[in-house]
OpenMM code with the backbone's topology and positions (N, CA, C; nanometers):
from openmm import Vec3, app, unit

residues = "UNK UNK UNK UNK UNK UNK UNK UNK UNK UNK UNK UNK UNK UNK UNK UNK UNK UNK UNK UNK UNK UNK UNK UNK UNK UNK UNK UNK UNK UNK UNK UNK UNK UNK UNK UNK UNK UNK UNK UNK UNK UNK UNK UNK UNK UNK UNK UNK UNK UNK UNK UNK UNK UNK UNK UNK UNK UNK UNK UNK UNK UNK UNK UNK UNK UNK UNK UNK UNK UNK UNK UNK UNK UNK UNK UNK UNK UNK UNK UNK UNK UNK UNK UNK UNK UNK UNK UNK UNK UNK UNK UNK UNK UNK UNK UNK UNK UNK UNK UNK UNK UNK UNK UNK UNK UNK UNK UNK UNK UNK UNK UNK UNK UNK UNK UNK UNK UNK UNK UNK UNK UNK UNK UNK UNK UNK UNK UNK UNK UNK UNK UNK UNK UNK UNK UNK UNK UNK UNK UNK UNK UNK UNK UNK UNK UNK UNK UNK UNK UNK UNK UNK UNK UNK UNK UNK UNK UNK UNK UNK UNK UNK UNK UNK UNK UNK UNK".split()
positions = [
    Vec3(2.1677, -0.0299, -0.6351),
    Vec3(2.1276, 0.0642, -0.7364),
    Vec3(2.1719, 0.0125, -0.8730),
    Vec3(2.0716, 0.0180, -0.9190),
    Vec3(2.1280, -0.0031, -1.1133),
    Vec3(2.2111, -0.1489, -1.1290),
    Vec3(2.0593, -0.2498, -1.0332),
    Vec3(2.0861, -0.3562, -1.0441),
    Vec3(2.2431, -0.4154, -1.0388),
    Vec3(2.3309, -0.3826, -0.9455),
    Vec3(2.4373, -0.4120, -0.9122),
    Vec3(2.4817, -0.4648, -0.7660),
    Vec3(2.5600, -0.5791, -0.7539),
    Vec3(2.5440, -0.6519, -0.6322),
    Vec3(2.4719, -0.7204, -0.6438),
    Vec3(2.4711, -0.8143, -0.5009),
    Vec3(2.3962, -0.9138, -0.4875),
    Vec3(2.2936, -0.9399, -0.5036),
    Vec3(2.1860, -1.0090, -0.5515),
    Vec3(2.0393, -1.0276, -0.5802),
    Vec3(1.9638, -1.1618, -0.5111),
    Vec3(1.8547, -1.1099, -0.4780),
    Vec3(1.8044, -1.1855, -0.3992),
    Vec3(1.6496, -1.2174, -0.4779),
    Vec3(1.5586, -1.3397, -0.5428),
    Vec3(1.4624, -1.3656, -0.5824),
    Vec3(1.3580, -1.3951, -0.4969),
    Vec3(1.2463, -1.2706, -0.4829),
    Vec3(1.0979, -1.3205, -0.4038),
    Vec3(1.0484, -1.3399, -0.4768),
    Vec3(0.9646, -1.4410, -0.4459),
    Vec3(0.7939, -1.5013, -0.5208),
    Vec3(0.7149, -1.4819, -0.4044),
    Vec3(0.7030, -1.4961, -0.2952),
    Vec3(0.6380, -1.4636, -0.1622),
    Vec3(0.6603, -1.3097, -0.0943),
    Vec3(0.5704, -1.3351, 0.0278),
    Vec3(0.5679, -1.2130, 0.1246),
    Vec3(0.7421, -1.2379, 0.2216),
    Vec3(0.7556, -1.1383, 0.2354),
    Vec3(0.9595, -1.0939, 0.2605),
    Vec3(0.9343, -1.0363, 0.3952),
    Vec3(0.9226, -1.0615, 0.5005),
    Vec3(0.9183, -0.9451, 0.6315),
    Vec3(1.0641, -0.8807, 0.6313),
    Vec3(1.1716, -0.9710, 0.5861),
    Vec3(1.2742, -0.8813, 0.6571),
    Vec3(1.4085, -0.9425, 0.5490),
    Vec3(1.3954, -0.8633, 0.4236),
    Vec3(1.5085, -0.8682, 0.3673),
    Vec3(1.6590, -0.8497, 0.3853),
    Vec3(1.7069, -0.8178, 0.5514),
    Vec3(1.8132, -0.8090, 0.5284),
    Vec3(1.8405, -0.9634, 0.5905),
    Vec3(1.7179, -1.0155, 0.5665),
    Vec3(1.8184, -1.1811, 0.6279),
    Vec3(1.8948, -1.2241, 0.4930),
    Vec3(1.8414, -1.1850, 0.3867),
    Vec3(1.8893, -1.2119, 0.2402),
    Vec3(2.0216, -1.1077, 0.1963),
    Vec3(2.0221, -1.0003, 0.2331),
    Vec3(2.0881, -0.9114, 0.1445),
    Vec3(2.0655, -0.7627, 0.2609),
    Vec3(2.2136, -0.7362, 0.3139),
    Vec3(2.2209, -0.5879, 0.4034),
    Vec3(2.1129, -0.4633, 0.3558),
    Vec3(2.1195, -0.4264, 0.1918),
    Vec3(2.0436, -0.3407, 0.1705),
    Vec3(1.9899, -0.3707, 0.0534),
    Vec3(1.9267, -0.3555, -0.0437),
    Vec3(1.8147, -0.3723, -0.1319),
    Vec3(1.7800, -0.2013, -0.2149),
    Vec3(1.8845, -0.1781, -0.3256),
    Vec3(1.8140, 0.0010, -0.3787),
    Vec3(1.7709, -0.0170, -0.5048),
    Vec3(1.7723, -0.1700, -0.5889),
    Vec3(1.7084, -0.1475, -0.7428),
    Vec3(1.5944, -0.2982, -0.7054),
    Vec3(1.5153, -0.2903, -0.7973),
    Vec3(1.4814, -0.3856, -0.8189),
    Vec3(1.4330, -0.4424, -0.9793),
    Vec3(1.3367, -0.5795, -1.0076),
    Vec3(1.2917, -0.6262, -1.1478),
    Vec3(1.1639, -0.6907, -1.0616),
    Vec3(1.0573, -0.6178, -1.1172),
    Vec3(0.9277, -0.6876, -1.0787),
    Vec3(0.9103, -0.7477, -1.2346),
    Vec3(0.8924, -0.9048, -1.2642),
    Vec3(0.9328, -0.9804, -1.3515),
    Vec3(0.7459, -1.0543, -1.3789),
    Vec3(0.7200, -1.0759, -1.2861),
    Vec3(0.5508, -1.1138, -1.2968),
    Vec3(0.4506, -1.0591, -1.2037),
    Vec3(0.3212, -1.0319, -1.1887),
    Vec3(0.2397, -0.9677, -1.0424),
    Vec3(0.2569, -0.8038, -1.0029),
    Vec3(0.2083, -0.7900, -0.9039),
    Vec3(0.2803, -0.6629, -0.8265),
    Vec3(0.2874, -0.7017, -0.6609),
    Vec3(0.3580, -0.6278, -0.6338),
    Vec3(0.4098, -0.6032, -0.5213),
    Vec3(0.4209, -0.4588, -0.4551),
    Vec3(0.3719, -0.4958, -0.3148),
    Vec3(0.4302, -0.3572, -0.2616),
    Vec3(0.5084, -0.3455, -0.1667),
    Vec3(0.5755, -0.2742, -0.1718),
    Vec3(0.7494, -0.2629, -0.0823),
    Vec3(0.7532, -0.1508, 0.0193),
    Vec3(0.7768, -0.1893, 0.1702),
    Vec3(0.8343, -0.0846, 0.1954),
    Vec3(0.9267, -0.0969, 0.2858),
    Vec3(0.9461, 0.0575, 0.3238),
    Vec3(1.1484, 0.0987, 0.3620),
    Vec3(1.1265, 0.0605, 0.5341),
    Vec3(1.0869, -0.0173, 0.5506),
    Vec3(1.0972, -0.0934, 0.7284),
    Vec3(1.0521, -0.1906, 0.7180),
    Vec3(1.1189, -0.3198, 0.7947),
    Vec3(1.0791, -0.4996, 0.8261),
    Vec3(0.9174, -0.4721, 0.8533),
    Vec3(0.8707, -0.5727, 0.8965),
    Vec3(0.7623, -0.6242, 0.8773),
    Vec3(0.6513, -0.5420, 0.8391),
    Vec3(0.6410, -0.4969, 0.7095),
    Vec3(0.5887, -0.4181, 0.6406),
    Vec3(0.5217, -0.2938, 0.7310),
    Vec3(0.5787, -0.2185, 0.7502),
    Vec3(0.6184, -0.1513, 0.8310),
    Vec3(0.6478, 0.0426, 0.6948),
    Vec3(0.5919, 0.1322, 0.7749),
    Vec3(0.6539, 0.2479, 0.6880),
    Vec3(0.6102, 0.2943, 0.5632),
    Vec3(0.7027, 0.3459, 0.5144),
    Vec3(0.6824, 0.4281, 0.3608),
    Vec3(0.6216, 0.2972, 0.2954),
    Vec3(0.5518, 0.2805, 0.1874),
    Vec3(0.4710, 0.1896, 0.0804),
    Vec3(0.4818, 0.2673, -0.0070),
    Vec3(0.5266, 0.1603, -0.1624),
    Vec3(0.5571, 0.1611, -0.2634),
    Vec3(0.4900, 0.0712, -0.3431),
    Vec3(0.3950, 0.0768, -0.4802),
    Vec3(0.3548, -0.0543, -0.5124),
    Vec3(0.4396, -0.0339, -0.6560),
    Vec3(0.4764, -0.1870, -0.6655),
    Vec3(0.5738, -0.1919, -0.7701),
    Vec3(0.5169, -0.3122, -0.9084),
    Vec3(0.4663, -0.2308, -1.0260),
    Vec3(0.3999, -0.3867, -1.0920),
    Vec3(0.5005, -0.4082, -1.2121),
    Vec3(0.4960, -0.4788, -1.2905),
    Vec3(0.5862, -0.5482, -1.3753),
    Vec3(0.6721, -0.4290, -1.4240),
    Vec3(0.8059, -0.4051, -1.4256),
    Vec3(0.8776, -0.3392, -1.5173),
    Vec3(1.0282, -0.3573, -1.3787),
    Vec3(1.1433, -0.2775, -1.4284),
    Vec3(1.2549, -0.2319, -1.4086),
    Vec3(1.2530, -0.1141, -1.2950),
    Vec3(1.2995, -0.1467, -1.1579),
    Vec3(1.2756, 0.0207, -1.0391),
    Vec3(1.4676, 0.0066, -1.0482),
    Vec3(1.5670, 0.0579, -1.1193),
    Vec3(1.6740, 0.0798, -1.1473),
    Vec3(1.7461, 0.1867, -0.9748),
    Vec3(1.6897, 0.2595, -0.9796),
    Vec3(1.7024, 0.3724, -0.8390),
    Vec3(1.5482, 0.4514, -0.8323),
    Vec3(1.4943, 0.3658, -0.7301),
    Vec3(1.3696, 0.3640, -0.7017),
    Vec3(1.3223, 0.4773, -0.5930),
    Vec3(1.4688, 0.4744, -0.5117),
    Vec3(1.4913, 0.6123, -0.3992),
    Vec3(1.4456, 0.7218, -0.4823),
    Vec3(1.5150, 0.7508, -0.5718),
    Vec3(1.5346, 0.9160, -0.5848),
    Vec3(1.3480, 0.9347, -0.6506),
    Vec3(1.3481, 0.8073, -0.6896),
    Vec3(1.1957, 0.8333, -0.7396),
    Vec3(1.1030, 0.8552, -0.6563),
    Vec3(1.1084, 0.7966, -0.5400),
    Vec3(1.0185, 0.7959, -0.4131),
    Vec3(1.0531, 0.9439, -0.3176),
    Vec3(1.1603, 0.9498, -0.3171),
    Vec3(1.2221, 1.0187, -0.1955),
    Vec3(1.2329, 0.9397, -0.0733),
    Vec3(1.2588, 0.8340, -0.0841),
    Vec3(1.3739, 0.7602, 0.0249),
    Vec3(1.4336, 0.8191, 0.0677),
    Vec3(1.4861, 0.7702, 0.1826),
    Vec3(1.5828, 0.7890, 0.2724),
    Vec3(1.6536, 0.6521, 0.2602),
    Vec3(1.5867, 0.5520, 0.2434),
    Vec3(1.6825, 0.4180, 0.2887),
    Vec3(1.6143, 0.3121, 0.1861),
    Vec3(1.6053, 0.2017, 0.2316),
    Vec3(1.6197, 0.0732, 0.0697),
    Vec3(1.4758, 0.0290, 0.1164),
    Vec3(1.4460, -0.0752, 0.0138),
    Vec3(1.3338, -0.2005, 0.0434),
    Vec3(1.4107, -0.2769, 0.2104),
    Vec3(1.3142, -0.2285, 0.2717),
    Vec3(1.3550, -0.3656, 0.3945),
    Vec3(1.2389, -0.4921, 0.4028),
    Vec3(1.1638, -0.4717, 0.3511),
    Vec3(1.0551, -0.5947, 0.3188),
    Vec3(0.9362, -0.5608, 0.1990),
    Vec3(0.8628, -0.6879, 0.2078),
    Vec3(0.7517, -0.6628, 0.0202),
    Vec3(0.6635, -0.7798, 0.0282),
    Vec3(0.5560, -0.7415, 0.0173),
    Vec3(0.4061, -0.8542, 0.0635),
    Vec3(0.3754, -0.8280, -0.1573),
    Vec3(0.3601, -0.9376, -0.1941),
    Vec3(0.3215, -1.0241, -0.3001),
    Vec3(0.1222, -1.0069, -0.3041),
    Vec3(0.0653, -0.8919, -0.4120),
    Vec3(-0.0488, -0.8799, -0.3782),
    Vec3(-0.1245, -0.9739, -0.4971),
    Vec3(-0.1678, -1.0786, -0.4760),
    Vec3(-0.2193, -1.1861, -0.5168),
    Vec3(-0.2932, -1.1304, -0.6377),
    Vec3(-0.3608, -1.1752, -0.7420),
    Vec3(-0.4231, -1.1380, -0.8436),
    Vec3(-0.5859, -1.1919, -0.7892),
    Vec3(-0.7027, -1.0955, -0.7799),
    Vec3(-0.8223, -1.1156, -0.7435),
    Vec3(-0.9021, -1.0701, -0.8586),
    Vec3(-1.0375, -1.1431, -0.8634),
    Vec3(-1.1320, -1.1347, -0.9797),
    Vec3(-1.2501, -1.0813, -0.9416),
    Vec3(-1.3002, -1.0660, -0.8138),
    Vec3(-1.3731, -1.1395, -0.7090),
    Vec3(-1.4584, -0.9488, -0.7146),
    Vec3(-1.6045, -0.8888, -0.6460),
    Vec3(-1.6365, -0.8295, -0.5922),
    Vec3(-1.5341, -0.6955, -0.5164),
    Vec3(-1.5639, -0.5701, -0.5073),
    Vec3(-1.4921, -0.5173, -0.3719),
    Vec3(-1.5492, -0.4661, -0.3071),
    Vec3(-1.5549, -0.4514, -0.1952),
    Vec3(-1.6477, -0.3844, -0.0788),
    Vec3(-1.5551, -0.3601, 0.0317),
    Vec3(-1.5960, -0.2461, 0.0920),
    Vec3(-1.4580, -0.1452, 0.1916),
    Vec3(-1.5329, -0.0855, 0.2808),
    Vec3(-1.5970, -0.0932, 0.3853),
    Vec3(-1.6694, 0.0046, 0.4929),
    Vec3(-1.5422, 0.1182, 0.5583),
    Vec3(-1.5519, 0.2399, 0.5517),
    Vec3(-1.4259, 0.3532, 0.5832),
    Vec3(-1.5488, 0.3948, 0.6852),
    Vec3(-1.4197, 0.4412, 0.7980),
    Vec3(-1.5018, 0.5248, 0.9382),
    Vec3(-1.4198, 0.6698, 0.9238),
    Vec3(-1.4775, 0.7590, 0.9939),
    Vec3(-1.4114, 0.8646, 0.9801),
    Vec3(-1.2925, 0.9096, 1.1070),
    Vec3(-1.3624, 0.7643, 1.2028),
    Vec3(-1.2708, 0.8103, 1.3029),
    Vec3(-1.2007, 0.6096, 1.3839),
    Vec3(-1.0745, 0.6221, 1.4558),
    Vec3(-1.0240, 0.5060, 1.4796),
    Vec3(-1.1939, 0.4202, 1.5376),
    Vec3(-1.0948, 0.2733, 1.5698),
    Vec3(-1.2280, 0.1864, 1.6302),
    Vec3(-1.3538, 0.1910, 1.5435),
    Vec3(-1.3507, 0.2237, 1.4017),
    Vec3(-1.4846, 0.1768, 1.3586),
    Vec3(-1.6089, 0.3146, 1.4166),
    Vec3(-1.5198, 0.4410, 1.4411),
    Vec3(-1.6540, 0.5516, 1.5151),
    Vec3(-1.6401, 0.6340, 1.3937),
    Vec3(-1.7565, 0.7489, 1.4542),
    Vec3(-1.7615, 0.8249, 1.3481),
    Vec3(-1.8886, 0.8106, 1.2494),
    Vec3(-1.8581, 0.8793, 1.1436),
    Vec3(-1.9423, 0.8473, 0.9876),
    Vec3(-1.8585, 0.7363, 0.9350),
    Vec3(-1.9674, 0.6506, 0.8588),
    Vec3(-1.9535, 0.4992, 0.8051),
    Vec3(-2.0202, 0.5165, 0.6527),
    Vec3(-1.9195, 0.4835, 0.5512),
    Vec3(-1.9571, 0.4722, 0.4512),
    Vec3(-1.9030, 0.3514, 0.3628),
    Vec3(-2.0212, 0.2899, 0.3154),
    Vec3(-1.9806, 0.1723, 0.2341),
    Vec3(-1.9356, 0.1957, 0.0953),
    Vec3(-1.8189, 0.1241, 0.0581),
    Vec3(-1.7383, 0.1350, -0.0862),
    Vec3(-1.7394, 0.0348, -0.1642),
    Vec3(-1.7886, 0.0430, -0.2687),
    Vec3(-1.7701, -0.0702, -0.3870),
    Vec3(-1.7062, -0.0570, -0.5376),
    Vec3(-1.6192, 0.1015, -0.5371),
    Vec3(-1.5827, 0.1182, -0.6392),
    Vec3(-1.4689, 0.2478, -0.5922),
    Vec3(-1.3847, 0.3173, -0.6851),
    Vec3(-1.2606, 0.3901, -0.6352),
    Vec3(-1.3518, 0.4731, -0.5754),
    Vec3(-1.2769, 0.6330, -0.5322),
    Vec3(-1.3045, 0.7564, -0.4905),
    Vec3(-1.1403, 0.8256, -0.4412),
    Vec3(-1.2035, 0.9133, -0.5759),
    Vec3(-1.0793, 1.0342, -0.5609),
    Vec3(-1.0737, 1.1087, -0.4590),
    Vec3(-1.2008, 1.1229, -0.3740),
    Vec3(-1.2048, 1.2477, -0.2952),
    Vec3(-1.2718, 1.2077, -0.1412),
    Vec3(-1.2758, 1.1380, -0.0931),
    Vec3(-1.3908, 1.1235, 0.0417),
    Vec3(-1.4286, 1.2645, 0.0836),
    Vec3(-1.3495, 1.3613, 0.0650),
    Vec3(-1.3984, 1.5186, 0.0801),
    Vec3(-1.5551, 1.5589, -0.0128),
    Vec3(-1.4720, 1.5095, -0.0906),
    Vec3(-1.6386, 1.5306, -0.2465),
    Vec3(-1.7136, 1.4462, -0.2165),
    Vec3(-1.6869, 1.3208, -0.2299),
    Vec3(-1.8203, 1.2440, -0.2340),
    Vec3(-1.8605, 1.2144, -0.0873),
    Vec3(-1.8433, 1.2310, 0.0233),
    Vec3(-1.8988, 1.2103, 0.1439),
    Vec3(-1.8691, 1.2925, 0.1829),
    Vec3(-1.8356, 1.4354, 0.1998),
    Vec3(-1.7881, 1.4815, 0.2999),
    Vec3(-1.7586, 1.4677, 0.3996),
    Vec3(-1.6424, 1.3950, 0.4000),
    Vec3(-1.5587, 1.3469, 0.4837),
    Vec3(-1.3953, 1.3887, 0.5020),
    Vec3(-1.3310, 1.4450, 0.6116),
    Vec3(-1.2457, 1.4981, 0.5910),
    Vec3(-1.0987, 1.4582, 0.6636),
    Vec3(-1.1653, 1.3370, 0.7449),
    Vec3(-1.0933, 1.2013, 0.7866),
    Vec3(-1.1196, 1.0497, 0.7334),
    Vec3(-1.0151, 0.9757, 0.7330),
    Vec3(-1.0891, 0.8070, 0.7797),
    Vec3(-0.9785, 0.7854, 0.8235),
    Vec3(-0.9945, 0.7641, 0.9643),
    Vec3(-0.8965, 0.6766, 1.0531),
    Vec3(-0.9174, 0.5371, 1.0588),
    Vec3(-1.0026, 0.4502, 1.0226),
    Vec3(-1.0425, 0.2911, 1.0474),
    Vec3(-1.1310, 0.2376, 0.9396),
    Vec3(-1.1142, 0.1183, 0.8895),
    Vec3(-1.2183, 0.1051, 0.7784),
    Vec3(-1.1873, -0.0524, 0.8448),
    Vec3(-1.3107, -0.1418, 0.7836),
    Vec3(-1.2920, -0.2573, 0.7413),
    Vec3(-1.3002, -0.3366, 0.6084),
    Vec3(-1.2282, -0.3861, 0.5247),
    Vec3(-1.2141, -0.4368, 0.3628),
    Vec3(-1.2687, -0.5909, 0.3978),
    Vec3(-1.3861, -0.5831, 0.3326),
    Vec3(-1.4659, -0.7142, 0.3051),
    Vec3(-1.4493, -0.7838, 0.1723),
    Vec3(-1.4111, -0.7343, 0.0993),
    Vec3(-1.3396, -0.8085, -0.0272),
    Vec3(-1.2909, -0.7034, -0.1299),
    Vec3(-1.1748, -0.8044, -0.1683),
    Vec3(-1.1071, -0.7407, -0.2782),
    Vec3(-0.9486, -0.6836, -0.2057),
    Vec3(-0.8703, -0.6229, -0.2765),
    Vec3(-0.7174, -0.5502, -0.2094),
    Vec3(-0.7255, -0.4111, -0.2827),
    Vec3(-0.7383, -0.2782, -0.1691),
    Vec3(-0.7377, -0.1711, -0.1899),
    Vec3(-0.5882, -0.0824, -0.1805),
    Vec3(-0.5879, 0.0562, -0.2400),
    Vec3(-0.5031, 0.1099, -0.2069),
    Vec3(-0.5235, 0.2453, -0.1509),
    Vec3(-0.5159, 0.3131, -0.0022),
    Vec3(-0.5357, 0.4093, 0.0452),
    Vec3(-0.4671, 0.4974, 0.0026),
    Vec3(-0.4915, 0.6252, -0.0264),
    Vec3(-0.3564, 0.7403, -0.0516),
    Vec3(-0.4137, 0.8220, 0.0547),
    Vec3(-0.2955, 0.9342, 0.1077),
    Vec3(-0.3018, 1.0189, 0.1998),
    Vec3(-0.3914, 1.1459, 0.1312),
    Vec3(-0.3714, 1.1457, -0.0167),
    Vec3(-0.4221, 1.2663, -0.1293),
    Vec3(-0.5630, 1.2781, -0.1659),
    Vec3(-0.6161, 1.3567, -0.2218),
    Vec3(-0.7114, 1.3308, -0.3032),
    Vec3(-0.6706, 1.2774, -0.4593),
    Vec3(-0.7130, 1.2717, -0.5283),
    Vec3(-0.6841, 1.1711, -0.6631),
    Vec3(-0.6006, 1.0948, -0.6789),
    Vec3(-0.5468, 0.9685, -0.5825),
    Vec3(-0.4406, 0.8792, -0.5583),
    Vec3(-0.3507, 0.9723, -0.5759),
    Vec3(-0.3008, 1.0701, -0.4634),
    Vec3(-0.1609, 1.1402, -0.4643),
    Vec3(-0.0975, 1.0888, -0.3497),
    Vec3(0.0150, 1.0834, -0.3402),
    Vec3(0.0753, 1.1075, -0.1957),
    Vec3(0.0899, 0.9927, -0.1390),
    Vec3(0.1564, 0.9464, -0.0371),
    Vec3(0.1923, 0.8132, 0.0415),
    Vec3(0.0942, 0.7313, 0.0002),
    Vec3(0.1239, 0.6238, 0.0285),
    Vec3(-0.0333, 0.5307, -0.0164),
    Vec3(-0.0005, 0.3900, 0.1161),
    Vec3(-0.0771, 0.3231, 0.1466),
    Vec3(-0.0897, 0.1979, 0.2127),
    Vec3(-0.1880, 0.0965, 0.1306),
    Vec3(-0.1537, -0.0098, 0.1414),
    Vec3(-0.2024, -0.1427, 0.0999),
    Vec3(-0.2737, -0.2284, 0.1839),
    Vec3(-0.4136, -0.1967, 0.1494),
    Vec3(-0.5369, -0.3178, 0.2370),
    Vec3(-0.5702, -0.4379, 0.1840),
    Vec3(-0.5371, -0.5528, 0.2479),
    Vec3(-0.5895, -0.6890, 0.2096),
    Vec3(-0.7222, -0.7310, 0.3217),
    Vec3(-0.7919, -0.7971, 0.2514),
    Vec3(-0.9086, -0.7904, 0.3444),
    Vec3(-0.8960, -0.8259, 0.5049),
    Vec3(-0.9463, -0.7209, 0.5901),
    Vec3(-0.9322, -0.7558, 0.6965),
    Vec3(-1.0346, -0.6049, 0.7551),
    Vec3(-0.9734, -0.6021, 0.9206),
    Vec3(-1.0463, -0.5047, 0.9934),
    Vec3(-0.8885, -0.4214, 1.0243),
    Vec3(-0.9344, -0.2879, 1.0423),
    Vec3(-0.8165, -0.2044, 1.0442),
    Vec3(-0.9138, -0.1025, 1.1537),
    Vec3(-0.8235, -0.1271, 1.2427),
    Vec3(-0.9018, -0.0442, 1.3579),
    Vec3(-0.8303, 0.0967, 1.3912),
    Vec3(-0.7191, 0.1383, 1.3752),
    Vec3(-0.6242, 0.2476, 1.3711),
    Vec3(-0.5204, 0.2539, 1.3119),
    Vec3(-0.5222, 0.3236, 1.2041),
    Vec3(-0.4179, 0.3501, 1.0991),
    Vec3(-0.2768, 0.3903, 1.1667),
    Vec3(-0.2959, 0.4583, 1.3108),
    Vec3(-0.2172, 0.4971, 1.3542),
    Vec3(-0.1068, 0.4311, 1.4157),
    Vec3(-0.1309, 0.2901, 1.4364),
    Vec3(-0.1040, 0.1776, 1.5135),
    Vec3(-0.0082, 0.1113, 1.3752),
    Vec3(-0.0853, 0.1605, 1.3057),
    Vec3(0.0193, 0.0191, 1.1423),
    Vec3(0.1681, 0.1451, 1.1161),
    Vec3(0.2085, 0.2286, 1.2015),
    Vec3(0.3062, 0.3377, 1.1268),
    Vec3(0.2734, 0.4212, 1.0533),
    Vec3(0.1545, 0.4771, 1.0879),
    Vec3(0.0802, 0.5922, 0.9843),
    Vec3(0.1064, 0.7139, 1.0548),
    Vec3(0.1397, 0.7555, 1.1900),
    Vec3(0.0873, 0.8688, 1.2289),
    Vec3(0.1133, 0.9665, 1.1333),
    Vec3(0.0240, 1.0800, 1.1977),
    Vec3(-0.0153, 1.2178, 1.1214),
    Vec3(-0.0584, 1.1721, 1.0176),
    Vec3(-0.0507, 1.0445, 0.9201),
    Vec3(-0.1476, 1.0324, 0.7754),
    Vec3(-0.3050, 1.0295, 0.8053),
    Vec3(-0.3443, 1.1234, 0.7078),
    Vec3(-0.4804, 1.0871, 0.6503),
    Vec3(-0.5226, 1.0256, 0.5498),
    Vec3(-0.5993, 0.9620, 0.4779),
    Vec3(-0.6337, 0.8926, 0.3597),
    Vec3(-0.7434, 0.9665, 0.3160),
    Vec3(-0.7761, 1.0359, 0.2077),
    Vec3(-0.8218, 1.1125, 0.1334),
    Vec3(-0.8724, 1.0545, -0.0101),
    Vec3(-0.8274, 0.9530, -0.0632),
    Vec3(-0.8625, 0.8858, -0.1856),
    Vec3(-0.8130, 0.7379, -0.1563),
    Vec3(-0.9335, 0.6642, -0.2199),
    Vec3(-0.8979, 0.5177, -0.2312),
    Vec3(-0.9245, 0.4409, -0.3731),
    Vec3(-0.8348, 0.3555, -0.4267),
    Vec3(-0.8749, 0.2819, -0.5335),
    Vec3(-0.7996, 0.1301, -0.5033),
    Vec3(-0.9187, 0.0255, -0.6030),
    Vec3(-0.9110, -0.0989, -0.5952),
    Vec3(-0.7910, -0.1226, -0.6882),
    Vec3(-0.7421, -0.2721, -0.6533),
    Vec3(-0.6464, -0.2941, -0.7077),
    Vec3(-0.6985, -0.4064, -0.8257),
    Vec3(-0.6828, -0.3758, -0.9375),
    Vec3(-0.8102, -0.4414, -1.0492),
    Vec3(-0.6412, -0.4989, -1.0847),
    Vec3(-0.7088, -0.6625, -1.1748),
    Vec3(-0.6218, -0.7510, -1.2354),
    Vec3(-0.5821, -0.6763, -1.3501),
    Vec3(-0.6073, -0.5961, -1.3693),
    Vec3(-0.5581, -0.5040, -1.5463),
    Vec3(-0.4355, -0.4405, -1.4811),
    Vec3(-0.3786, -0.4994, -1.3339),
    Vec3(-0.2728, -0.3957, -1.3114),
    Vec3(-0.1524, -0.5064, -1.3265),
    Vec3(-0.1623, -0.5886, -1.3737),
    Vec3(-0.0524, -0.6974, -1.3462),
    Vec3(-0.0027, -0.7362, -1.4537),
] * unit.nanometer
topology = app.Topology()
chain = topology.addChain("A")
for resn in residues:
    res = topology.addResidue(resn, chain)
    for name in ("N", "CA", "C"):
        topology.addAtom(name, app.Element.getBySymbol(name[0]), res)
């Protein structure tokens, strides 16, 4: 906390910071962003952290416990495109994304997405409508059950891209 103790410097993806340092409660995001969260192999609560000072980052979040690992989200220029299902395995209603959405309730009526696949670009899921609430971090890939990555009981309700104006 309040940058005191030992310090440990990432430029890369971290699965398991306590090989570096027992616990981890301030940090200095110095270039990029990053997102952090409170269990090894990115794993749990998600935090995205972009250039500035997280001094006591807990009380801001509502932690319970420290950074235990932090994936380095690359700077992209590129297209985004996001297919969201409403239900695990790719079932359900299928809607294609190429730009944010505050609401999958409003604009699709949709009142789940358990599975999506990200065809380009790095998104950020929130559990909320208007980016509120827990959030998870998609790099392109297939995501077949949210429930499986440490999500249970989350829903995702709003999604936005992660644009280079954030770095």
């Amino acid at each position: 906390m309040n940058f005191q103790g030992r310090s440990y410097e990432c430029m890369s993806d971290c699965s398991d910071m306590h090989s570096y340092m027992s616990r981890c409660h301030s940090c200095r995001v110095e270039s990029g962003c990053f997102m952090v969260y409170d269990r090894p192999n990115y794993m749990g609560n998600q935090y995205l952290m972009r250039r500035g000072e997280y001094a006591d980052y807990m009380s801001m979040m509502g932690w319970n416990d420290c950074i235990r690992s932090c994936r380095m989200i690359p700077m992209y220029r590129g297209s985004y495109r996001m297919r969201i299902y409403e239900r695990e395995n790719f079932g359900g209603q299928m809607y294609e994304m190429m730009d944010d959405c505050d609401s999958i309730m409003d604009r699709y009526h949709m009142s789940n997405c358990m599975s999506c696949h990200v065809m380009d670009g790095h998104w950020l899921m929130y559990e909320q409508p208007h980016y509120r609430g827990r959030m998870m971090y998609l790099r392109p890939g297939e995501y077949r059950n949210f429930m499986n990555m440490g999500m249970s009981g989350m829903r995702f309700m709003s999604m936005r891209r992660i644009m280079d104006s954030w770095y």
